[in-house]
N, C-alpha and C positions, 0 to 999 in steps of 0.2 A: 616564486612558488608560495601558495599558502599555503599555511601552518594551521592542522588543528588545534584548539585549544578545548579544554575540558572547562568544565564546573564543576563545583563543588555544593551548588546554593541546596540548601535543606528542601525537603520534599514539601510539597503546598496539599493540597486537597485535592486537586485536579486530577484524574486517569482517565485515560482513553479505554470506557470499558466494552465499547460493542461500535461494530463498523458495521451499519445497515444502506445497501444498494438497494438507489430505487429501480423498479423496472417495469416493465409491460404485462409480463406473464407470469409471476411470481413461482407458480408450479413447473415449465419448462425452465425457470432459469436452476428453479432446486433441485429438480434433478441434472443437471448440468452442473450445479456445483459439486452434488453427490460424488460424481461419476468422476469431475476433476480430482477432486479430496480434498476439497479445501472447505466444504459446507460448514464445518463446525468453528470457523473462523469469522463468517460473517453472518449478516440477517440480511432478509429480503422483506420487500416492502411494493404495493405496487403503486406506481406513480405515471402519469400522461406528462408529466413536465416538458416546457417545451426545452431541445435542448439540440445544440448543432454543434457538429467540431470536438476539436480538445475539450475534454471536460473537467483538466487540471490538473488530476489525479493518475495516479496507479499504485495496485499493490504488486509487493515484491514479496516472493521468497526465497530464503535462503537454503540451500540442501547441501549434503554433504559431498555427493561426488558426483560428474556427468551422467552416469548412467542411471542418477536418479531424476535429474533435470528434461532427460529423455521421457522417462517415465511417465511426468508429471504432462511434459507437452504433450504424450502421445494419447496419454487419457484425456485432456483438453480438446484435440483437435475429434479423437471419435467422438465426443459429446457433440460437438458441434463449433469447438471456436475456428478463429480464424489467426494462422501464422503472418505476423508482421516483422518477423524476424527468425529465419531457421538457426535454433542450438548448435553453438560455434564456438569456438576457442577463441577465447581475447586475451587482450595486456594484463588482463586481470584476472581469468579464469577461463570460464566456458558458462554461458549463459542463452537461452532465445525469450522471445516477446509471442506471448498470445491474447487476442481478442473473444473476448470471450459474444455469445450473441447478445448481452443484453449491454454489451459495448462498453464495457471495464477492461481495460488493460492493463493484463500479469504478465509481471516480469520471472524467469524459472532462470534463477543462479547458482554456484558454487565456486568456490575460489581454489579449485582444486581444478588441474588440468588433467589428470590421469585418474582411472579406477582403479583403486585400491580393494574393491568387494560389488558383488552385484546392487539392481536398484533393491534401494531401502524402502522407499515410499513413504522417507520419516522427513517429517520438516521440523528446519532447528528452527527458523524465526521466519515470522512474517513483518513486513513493515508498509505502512499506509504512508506513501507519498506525496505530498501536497505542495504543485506548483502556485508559487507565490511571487507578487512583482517584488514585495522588499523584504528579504530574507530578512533581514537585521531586525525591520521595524517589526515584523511578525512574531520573529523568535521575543522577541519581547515583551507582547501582546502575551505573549501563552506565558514566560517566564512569571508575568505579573499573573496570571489566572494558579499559577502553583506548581506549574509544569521544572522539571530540571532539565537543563542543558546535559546531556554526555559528551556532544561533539560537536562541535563547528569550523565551518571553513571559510572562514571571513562573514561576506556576503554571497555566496554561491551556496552553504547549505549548513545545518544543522538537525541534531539528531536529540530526543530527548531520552532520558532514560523511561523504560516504562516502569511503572507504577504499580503495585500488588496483583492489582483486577484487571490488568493490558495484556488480551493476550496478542494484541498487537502494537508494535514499535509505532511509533508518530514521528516522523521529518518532516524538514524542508526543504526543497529544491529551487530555484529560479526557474520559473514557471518556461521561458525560452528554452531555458536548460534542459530542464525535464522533457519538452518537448521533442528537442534534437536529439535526445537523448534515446527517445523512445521512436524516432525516424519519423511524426507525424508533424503539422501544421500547429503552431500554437495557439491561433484564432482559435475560438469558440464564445460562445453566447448560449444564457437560459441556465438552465440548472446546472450544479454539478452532477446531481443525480448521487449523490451521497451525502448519508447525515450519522455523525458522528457522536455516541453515549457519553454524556459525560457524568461523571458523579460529583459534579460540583455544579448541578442547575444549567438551563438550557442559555445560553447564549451564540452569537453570531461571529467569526472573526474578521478580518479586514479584508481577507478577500472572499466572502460571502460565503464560504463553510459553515454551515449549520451545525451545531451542538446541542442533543436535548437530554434531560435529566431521562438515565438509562441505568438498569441493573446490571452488573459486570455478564459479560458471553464469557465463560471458561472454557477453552476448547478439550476434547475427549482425547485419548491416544491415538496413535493411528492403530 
């Protein structure tokens, strides 16, 4: 079994302050995110990139009970996405996977098996997950950029604490991992189709995650 280990190292200059998706249609995908609830979490961007397959990524949310999990999928699926996983009870909670049409896939979890109260329609955290070949060598990459370790599990994943202007969590996952994880093909090629704010100047990471000097996105209440 792994062992998570924590950190402790001082904070750098580094936050993840805006998570901008590229896409085709910039106005059908915004109102698509509208209508999911998640718009004031990320930025849209429009981009032709070429791009095939796994794209690496996915973002997670966390919510508090199933019946909000439901909620969120079921305002996802009238918008338009597409269910890659119907919301189910696991080892770990109850969570499903939807595709959104501009081809981001969200993960809609809670670690909670029973309702305790109707849907909330309140999200406690988002988190941007980035499949990577060498967890290790990566987390390290970002440690040196300023970032903190909160959590790690070996080389299968780590989690960074966010930072003032984050209003989204930044991990890592093994990129195979994350894939099976998420029931698709790990292959892909071309863009991720995502670029990531940084407040510490635009740079590239090792596995081709774009980072550009960005003003923190603060997200509103719901």
């Amino acid at each position: 079994m792994v062992m998570a280990t924590t950190t402790s190292t001082a904070a750098g200059t580094l936050s993840l302050a805006s998570v901008t998706l590229e896409v085709a249609d910039p106005e059908a995908a915004r109102r698509f995110y509208r209508a999911f609830g998640v718009d004031t979490y990320v930025r849209l961007r429009a981009s032709e990139a070429h791009s095939t397959g796994f794209r690496g990524f996915t973002l997670a949310l966390t919510v508090s009970r199933p019946a909000t999990v439901d909620s969120f999928v079921g305002a996802a699926v009238d918008a338009g996405a597409t269910v890659l996983r119907p919301a189910a009870k696991s080892l770990w909670g109850y969570g499903g996977l939807v595709q959104a049409p501009d081809g981001t896939i969200w993960k809609i979890a809670t670690s909670a098996k029973k309702d305790t109260g109707p849907a909330a329609r309140e999200i406690d955290e988002v988190v941007l997950l980035l499949g990577v070949e060498d967890v290790k060598a990566t987390k390290q990459f970002y440690v040196g950029r300023g970032l903190t370790v909160a959590k790690s599990f070996g080389g299968k994943y780590a989690e960074f604490a966010p930072g003032r202007y984050s209003p989204v969590k930044l991990a890592l996952y093994k990129r195979r991992g994350l894939a099976k994880d998420l029931g698709v093909p790990a292959d892909g090629t071309g863009s991720h189709r995502i670029v990531l704010g940084s407040t510490d100047g635009a740079f590239t990471d090792p596995d081709g995650f774009v980072w550009e000097a960005a003003a923190p996105l603060t997200p509103t209440p719901s």
